[in-house]
ZADO-1210 file (C-alpha; in nm, 4 decimals, padded with zeros to 6 digits):
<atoms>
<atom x="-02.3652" y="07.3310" z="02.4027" code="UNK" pos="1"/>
<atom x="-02.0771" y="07.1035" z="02.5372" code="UNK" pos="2"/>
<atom x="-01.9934" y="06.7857" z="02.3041" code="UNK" pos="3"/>
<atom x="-02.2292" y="06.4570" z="02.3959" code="UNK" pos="4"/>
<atom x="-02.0321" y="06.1807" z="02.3481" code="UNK" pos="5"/>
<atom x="-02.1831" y="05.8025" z="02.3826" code="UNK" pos="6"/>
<atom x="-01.9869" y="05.4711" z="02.3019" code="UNK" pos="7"/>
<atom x="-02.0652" y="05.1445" z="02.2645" code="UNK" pos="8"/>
<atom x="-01.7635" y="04.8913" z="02.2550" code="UNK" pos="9"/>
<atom x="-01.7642" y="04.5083" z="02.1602" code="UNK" pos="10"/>
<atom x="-01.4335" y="04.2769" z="02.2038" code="UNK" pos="11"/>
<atom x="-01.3223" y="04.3964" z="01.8352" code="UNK" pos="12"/>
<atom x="-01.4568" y="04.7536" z="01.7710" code="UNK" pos="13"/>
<atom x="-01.5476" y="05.0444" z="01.9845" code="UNK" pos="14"/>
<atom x="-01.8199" y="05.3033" z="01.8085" code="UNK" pos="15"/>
<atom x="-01.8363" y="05.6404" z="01.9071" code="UNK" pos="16"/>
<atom x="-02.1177" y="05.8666" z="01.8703" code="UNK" pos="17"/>
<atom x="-02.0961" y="06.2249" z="01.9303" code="UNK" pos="18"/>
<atom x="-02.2469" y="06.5794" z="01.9058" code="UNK" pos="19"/>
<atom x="-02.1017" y="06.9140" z="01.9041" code="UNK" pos="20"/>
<atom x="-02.0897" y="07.2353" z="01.8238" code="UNK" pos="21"/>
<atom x="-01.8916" y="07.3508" z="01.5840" code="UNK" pos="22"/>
<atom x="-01.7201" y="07.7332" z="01.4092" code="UNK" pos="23"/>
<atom x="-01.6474" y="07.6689" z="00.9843" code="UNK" pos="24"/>
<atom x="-01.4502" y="08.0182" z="00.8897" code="UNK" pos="25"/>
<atom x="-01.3914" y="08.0069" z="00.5479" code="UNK" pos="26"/>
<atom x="-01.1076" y="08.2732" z="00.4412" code="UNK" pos="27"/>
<atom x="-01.0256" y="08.4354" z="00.1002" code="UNK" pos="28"/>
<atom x="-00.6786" y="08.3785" z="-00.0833" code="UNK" pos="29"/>
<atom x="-00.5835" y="08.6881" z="00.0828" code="UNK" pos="30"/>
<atom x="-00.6626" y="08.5299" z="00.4127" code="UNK" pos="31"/>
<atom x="-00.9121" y="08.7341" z="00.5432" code="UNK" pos="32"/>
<atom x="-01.2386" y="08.5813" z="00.6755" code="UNK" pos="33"/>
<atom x="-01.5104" y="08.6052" z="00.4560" code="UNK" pos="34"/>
<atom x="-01.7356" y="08.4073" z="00.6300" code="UNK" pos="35"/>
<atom x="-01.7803" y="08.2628" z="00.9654" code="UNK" pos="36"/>
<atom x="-02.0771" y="08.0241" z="01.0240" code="UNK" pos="37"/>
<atom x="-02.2078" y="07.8568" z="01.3939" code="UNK" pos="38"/>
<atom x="-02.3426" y="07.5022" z="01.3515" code="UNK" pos="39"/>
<atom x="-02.3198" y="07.1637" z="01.5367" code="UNK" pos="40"/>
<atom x="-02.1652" y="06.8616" z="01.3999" code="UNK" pos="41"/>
<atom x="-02.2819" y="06.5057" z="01.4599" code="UNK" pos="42"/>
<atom x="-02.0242" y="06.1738" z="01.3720" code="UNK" pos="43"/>
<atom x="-01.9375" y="05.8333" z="01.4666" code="UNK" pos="44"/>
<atom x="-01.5710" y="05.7294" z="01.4606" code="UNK" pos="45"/>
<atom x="-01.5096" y="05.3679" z="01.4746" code="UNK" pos="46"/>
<atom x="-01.1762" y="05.2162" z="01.6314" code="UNK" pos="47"/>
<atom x="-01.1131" y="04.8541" z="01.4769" code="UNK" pos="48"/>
<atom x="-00.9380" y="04.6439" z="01.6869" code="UNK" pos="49"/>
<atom x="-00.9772" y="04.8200" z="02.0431" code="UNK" pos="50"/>
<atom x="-00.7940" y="04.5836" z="02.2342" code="UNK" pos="51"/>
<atom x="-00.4897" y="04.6299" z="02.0522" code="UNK" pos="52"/>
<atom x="-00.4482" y="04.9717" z="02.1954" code="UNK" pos="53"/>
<atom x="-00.3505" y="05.0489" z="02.5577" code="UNK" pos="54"/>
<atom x="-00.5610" y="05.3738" z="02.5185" code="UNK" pos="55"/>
<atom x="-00.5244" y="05.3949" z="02.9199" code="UNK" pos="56"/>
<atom x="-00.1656" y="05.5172" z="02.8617" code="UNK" pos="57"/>
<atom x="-00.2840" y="05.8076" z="02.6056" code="UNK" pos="58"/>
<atom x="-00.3698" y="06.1146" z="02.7738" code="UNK" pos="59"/>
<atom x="-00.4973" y="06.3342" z="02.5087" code="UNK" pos="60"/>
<atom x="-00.5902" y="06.6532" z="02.6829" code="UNK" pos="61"/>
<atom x="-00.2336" y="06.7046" z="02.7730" code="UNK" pos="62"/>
<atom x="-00.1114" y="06.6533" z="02.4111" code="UNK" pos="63"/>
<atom x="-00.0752" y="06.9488" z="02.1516" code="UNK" pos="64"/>
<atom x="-00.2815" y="06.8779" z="01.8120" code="UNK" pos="65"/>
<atom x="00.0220" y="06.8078" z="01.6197" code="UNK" pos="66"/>
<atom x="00.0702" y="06.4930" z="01.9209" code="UNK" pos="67"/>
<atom x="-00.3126" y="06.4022" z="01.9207" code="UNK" pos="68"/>
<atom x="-00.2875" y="06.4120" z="01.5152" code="UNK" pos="69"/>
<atom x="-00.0097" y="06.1500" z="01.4982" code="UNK" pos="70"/>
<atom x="-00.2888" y="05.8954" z="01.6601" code="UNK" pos="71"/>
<atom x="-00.5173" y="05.9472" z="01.3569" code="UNK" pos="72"/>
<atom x="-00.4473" y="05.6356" z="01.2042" code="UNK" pos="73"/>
<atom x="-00.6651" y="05.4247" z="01.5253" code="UNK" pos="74"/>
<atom x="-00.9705" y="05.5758" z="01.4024" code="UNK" pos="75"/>
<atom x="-01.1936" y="05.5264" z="01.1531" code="UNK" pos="76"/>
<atom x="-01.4354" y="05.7865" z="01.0507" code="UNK" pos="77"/>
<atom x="-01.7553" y="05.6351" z="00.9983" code="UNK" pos="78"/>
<atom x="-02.0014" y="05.9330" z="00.9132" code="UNK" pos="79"/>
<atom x="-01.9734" y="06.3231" z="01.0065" code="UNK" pos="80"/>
<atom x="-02.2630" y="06.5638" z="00.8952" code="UNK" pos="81"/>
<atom x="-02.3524" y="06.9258" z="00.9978" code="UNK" pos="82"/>
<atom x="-02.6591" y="07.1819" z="01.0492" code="UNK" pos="83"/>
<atom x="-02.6884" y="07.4865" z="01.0274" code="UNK" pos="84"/>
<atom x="-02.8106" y="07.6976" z="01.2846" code="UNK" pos="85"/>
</atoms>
């Protein structure tokens, strides 16, 4: 399953919904995995203030996660659940 993404953007805040699959490995203090589960993972993110942005000038997929990560503070997490599978 590939992520489903759908927005919906006003002058002042841009919501987006999305749906995705998702790996949670959960390790020991040893750091070997003890468990490994497959679910999908539903959210909305909110970004306040849209317009103050020039997201057109961000190109994420050619960041590293430590780049993307630095952009965190744009984004509001509104609600993230998951389901087992």
């Amino acid at each position: 399953m590939a992520a489903e993404i759908k927005s919906h953007c006003r002058k002042d805040v841009c919501t987006i919904k999305y749906e995705m699959p998702a790996i949670i490995i959960v390790k020991s203090d040893g750091k070997e995995v003890c468990l490994r589960v497959t679910t999908s993972c539903e959210g909305v993110i909110e970004i306040p203030d849209v317009d103050r942005y020039d997201c057109d000038s961000l190109n994420f997929e050619k960041m590293s996660l430590p780049e993307i990560l630095e952009y965190s503070y744009i984004a509001k997490v509104a609600s993230v659940s998951y389901k087992g599978r």
